[in-house]
Structure formats: C-alpha cells, structure tokens
N, C-alpha and C positions, 0 to 999 in steps of 0.2 A: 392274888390281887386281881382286881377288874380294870382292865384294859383298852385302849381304844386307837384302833390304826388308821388315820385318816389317810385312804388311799390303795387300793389294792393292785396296785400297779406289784412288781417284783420284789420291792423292797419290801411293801407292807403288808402282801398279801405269805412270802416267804417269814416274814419275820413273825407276823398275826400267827400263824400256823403252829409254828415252833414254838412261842412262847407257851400256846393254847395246850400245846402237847408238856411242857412245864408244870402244868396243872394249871395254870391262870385261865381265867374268864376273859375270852377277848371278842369286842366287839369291832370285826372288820365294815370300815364305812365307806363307801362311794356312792358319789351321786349316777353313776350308768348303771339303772335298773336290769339292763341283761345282762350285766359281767355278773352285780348280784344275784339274779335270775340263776345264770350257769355254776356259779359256787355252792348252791341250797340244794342244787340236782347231786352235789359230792364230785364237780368235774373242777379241772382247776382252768384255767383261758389262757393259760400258759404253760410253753413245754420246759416242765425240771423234773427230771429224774426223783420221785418219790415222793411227790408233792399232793397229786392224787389219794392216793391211801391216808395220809394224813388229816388230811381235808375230811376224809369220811369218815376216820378214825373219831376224832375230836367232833368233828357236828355233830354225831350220832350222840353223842354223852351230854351233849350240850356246853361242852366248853368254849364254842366257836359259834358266834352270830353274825350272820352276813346283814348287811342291813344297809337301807339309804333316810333312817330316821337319825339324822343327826342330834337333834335335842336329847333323843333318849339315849344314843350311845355315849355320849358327854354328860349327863350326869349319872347313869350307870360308873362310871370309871373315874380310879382315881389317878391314873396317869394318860396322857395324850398323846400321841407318836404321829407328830407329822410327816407324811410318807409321799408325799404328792410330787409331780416331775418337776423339775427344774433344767426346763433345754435349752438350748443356748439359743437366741435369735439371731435371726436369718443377717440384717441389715448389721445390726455393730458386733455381733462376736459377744457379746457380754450376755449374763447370767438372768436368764427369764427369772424370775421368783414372786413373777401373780399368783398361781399357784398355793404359795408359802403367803400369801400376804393373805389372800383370802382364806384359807383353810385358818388364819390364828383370829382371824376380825371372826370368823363363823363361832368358832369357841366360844368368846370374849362375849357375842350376843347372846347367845344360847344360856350362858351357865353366870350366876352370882355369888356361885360357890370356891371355896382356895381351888387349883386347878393345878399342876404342873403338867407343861410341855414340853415336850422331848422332841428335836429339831433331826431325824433317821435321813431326811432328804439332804443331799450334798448340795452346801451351799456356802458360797464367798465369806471372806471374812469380815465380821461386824455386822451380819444379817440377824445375829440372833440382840446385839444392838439395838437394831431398825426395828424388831420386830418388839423390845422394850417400848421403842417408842408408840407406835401402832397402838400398846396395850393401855399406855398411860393416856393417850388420848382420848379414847374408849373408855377410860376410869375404870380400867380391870386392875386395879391393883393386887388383886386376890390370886391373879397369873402368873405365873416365875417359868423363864423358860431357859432349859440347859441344852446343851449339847451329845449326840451320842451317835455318831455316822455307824453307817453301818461297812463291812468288808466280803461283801457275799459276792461270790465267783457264779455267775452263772452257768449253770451244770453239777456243780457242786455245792448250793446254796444251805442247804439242809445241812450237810457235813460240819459244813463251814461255820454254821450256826452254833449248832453244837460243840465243836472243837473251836474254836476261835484262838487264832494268835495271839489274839490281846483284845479286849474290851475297855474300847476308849471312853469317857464320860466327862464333859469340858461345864464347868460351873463356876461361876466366880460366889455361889454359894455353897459353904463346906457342908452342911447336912444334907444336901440333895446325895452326897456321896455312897452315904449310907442305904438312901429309900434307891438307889439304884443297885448297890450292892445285891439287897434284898430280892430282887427279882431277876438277877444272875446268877443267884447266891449258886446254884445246882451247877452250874458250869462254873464256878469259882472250884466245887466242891472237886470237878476232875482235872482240874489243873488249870484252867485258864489263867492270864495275868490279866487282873483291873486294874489300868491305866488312867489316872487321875489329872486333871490340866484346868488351865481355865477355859472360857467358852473359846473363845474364839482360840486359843490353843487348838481345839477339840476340830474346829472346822479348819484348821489349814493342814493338819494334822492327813485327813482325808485326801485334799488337793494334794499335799506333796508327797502321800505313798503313790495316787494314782499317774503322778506325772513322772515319777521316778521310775516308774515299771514300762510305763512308755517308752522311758529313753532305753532302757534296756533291750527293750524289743527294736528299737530304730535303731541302737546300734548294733545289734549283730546281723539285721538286715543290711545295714551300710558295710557290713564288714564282708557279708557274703556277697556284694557285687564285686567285690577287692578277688575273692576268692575264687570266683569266675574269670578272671581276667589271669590269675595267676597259677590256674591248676592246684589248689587248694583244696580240700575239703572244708567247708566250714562246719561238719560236725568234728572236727578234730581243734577247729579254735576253741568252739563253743566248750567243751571236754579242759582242754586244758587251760582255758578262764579259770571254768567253773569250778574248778578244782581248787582253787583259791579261796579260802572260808569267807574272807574279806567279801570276796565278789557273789559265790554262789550260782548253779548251774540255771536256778528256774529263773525263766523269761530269758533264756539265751538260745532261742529254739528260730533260726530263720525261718520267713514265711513269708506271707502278704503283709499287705498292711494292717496296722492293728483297728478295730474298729470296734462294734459295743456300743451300750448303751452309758457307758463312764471314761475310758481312757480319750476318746474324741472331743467329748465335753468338757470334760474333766481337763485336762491343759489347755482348751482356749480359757475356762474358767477360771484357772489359775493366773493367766498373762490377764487377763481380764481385771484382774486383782491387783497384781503389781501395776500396771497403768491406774489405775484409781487412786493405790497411795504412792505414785510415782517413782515406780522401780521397775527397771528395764528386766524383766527373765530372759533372757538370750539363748541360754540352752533350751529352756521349753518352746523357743519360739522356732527353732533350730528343729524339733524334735516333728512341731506340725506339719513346718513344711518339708521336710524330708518323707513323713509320712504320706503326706497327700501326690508326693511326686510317685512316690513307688508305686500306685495304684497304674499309674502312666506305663513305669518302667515294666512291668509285666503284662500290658497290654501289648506294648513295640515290640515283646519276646515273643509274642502269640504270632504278629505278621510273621517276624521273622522265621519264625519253624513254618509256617503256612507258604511263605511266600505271598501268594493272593489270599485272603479272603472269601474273596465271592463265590457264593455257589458251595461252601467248603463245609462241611456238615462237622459241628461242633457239639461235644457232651461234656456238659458237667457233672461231676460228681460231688455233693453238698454245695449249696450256695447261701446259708446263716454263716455267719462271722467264726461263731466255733463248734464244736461240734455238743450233744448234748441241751442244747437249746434251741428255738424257733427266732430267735432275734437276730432280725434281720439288720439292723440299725449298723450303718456304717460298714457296711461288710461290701470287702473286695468288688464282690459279684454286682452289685448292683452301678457301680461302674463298667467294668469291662463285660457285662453281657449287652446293656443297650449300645455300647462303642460298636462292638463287633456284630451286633444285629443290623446298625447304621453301613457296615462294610458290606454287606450281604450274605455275611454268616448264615447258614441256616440253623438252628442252636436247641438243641434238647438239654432238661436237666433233672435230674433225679434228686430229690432230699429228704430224708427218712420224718421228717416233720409236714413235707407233702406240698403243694401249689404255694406260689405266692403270688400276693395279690401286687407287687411289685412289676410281676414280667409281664400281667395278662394284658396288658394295652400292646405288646410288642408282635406283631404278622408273625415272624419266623421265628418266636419261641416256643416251646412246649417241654410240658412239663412230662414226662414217664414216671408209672408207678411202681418200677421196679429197673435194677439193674444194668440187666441184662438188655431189655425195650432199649433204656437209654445209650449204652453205647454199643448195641450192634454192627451197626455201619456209618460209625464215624471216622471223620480221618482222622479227626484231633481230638482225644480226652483230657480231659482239666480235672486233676484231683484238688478240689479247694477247703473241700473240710475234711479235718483229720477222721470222719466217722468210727467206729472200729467196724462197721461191716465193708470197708473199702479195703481195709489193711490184710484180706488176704483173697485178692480179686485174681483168678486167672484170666487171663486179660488176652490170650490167643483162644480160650473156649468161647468168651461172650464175642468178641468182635474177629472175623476172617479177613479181615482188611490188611494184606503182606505190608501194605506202607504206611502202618497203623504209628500215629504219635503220641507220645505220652508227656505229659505237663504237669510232672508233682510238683504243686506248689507248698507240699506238706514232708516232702522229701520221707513218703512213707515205705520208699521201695530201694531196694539194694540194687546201684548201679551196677557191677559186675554182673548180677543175676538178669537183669534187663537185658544187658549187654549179650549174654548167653541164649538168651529165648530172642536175641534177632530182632527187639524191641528198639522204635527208637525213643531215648529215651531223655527228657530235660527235668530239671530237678532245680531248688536254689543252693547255690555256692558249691556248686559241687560240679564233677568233671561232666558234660551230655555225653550222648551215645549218640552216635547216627551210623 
C-alpha cells in the first residue's frame, strides 16, 4: 500500500521506515527542509540503534520518499498517519494539539479524494471527535479518521515495531478494521495480537499504559528512599514484587526520575483530561509530583557526599534520559547540572551521543569525548545513564583521586566490590560505602 507519515519526528520517522521495510510505499513528509535534506543523504537526525541502515536500505529501492511536497504525498497515498508533536504547554499543563489540527485542515485542502487518517500522535480523549468536526466544516466528508497510537520504546523502536505486544486500532467504523488489519497483516503473521476498540477507546488506551508505567517507576523510586533509611536493598524488593505474575519485574528498576519524550507528557496529559470531563486522577497527580520532587532529592544527595560544592570538580557519565537514545527531553541531568554549575561545581560530562546543546550556554561545563578525559580528576562521578560502555569502568585506572566518589544513580555496580577496591561509593536504595 502507499503511505504517508506526516511528521518525521520519532514516531513517524521510526514507524515510516518500518512499514517501508513491510514492502509498502511510504512517503515521509515534513515541512523542515534539512531534517529532509539529512534523510535523502541515508543519515537518520536521530539516534536509534538501527535506524540508519534501514533508511538506506528502503531509499535505495525506492520504497521510502522523503519529501516537503505535501499535495503529492497526499494524493500518492491511500492511508494518512498523522505523526506530528503534541507537548504539553508551558502555562496550563494541557495538551498542545495545533500541530494535529493543522496537519488534518492540510490534508482536507489538499486532496478531494476518500482519504483515511490514522491519529500515531498521542492524544486526549475526543480529539479524534474534534478533528470530525474540523473535517465537517471544511466539507471533507470524503475523510474518516481512526485511531492507532503507537508503543515505541526509544532504543528499541525497530524491535518494538516488529514484535509488538498488541496493535491497538480505535474506530467507531468496523471496516476500517480490516484495511488496518491489511497493512499489519506481516506482524499479525508472527504473532502479534490486534486490539480492536472504539476511537477514543484507542486514545486513552495510550494515556493509561503510559501513566501506569510511570507509577510503577515512582513507586519503587519512593520505596528505595524507604530502603536507604532502613538498610535495605531495594534490589531485593524490586526481585521479590516482581516475582509476582500479577505485578511483574519491568519498570521496577530504581533510578532518577523518569523523563522522555511520553511518560512527562503523557500524565500531565492524562490529569489534563480528567479535569476537562471532571474527574479528579489523584494517583497520576500523586505520580508527577513525586516525580518532579526526586529530581531535588538527588541533587541534596550530591551536596551531601560533597559537602561544599564550590570549586568541586564533577563528571558525568551519560546525561540523555536513557541510554541508547540522544533525547534529551526531561532528563534528570538537565536539572541537576545547571543547579550544581549555579553552586560553583566545576562540571565535565561525557555521552556516547556527544555535546549537547542544552549545557553549552553554562562557563563551568564541558563536555569530553571520551571516558577516561571526563573523569580523570574528579572528585565526584555521577553514573546517570545506564550506557553499557559504563558498566565495566575501572574506575581506580581512569581517576587516581584516593578520595574518589561515586554516585550510581543506575546502581550499575556491586556494593561489596566497591567496598573492596576502597571506593566510596552511593548507589539508590541500597546500603553506601564510605
């Protein structure tokens, strides 16, 4: 089938790829002439593990057209995938969706032909509603548009695609079921489950996996300060939770705060929603601000091992949200390195995705392009993303500092073993070393 992803942002640009590699024709469209510029070159403008080769793979055959000619990519195609951002604003918390309103009025101009659009960007419930209306006023009768969020893990987006837990598709028309079937059919074929509901089923469907996985990660975050306080491990909660089929072990993994380009969004989005048809969410509301506080609480543990600050030469180790991606978006680091640069931290940081344009306004930060550079002669290293090239660092070869600290906030290293090599050593919910 001929395709069309309006948006190359992660979702559209990850999901345009993958289908193309399906065999379909897809035509990825954005109006920022360099991102398309940089995708015709076979480079992708974003970092995912395997994304690149695919990109070259399909352009080269021509099953992948990058393009800012909207007219032609819309009537080339017979399905529409709107893929465009939806972030939250700054002033009320609620759900941007210009974006999503312009990208269906663009269609609606463009084409006089039947159309169907497919709503990929996460968005509130009754937007695909709104956007009925938009179409009727417009006199697009010819437009029908369904629901089908997407579930992509960044780092794992490809995988993800391919194997999929479930393939959601929200219609309060039952034949669109089938022409979506049709273009999953190949991942039906290896097991996937397609997930049938109505539209707005389909959109909340989205909001409350991604608010539930949040809470998951805030509470065993709230449970490893419990576990600090009591000489606990909290990998030994998390283990015997997880062990529970009910409950299940992923997303019980302490750490920072959870951040991304969805879990942030994605639960103000949801309370956003319940205030609109007047329902109090109290656990997601519970969830944000517990998450926003922990960003604090690990900066107070920084003085704390420091004592002062000032003057105190600090490295990090990864500062993206998670490891395997460049998205920077809501991640730990971007809090507690301008705090601690404001202390008079002097602050290096290493990240296998390289500079970000987040630090470079800050005097005392610098970025190193290698390991070793960054924490040679620090007093204090911060492991904040789990990398795998962190996870087998000797850490008395790169730095000779006798009163060297260590700050997993990824609890990638065995306390005893720390303990052994004379390290001193802080980790979350678990015992420190000094």
């Amino acid at each position: 089938m001929n395709l069309c992803m309006i948006g190359t942002g992660y979702v559209g640009l990850v999901s345009g790829v993958c289908f193309a590699d399906l065999g379909n024709k897809v035509y990825c469209l954005d109006k920022n002439k360099e991102k398309i510029k940089i995708l015709k070159s076979g480079k992708s403008p974003i970092y995912e593990p395997g994304l690149d080769e695919l990109i070259k793979k399909n352009y080269s055959v021509g099953r992948l057209i990058f393009t800012t000619d909207l007219n032609k990519a819309i009537s080339k195609s017979e399905l529409i995938f709107i893929c465009v951002g939806t972030p939250t604003k700054k002033k009320s918390q609620n759900v941007d969706l210009s974006f999503v309103y312009n990208a269906v009025k663009e269609v609606a101009k463009s084409t006089k032909k039947r159309k169907l659009i497919i709503t990929k960007s996460t968005v509130p419930v009754g937007t695909g509603d709104e956007l009925d209306q938009i179409l009727k006023k417009l006199k697009s009768n010819n437009i029908d548009v369904i629901s089908n969020p997407e579930f992509l893990r960044e780092g794992e987006a490809i995988r993800d695609f391919r194997f999929p837990d479930r393939i959601v598709v929200g219609s309060d028309k039952k034949k669109y079921f089938k022409v979506m079937k049709k273009i999953y059919q190949p991942l039906l074929n290896k097991g996937a489950k397609f997930f049938t509901t109505s539209r707005r089923g389909a959109e909340l469907i989205k909001y409350a996996s991604n608010a539930f996985l949040a809470t998951k990660i805030t509470f065993i975050n709230e449970l490893a300060n419990l576990c600090e306080q009591t000489n606990i491990d909290i990998g030994d909660i998390a283990l015997g939770m997880g062990s529970d089929t009910r409950i299940g072990g992923r997303f019980l993994r302490a750490g920072p705060a959870y951040g991304g380009s969805c879990f942030p969004k994605d639960t103000k989005g949801l309370v956003s929603t319940g205030n609109k048809f007047k329902t109090d969410l109290t656990i997601v509301k519970s969830v944000i601000k517990s998450n926003e506080n922990r960003k604090k609480i690990h900066t107070q543990k920084i003085k704390k091992i420091l004592g002062s600050c000032k003057n105190k030469k600090i490295a990090f180790l990864g500062v993206t949200f998670k490891p395997n991606t460049d998205d920077m978006r809501d991640s730990t680091s971007l809090k507690m390195i301008p705090h601690l640069s404001k202390l008079g931290a002097k602050i290096k940081y290493y990240d296998p995705t390289g500079e970000k344009n987040e630090f470079k306004h800050l005097k005392n930060c610098i970025f190193e392009k290698n390991i070793k550079e960054n924490c040679k002669d620090a007093d204090l290293i911060i492991l904040h993303t789990e990398w795998d090239e962190f996870k087998s660092i000797d850490f008395k070869k790169i730095n000779k500092n006798k009163r060297l600290k260590i700050f997993d906030l990824r609890n990638l290293f065995n306390v005893n073993e720390m303990k052994s090599r004379k390290i001193e050593y802080y980790s979350i919910g678990r015992q420190s070393f000094k």
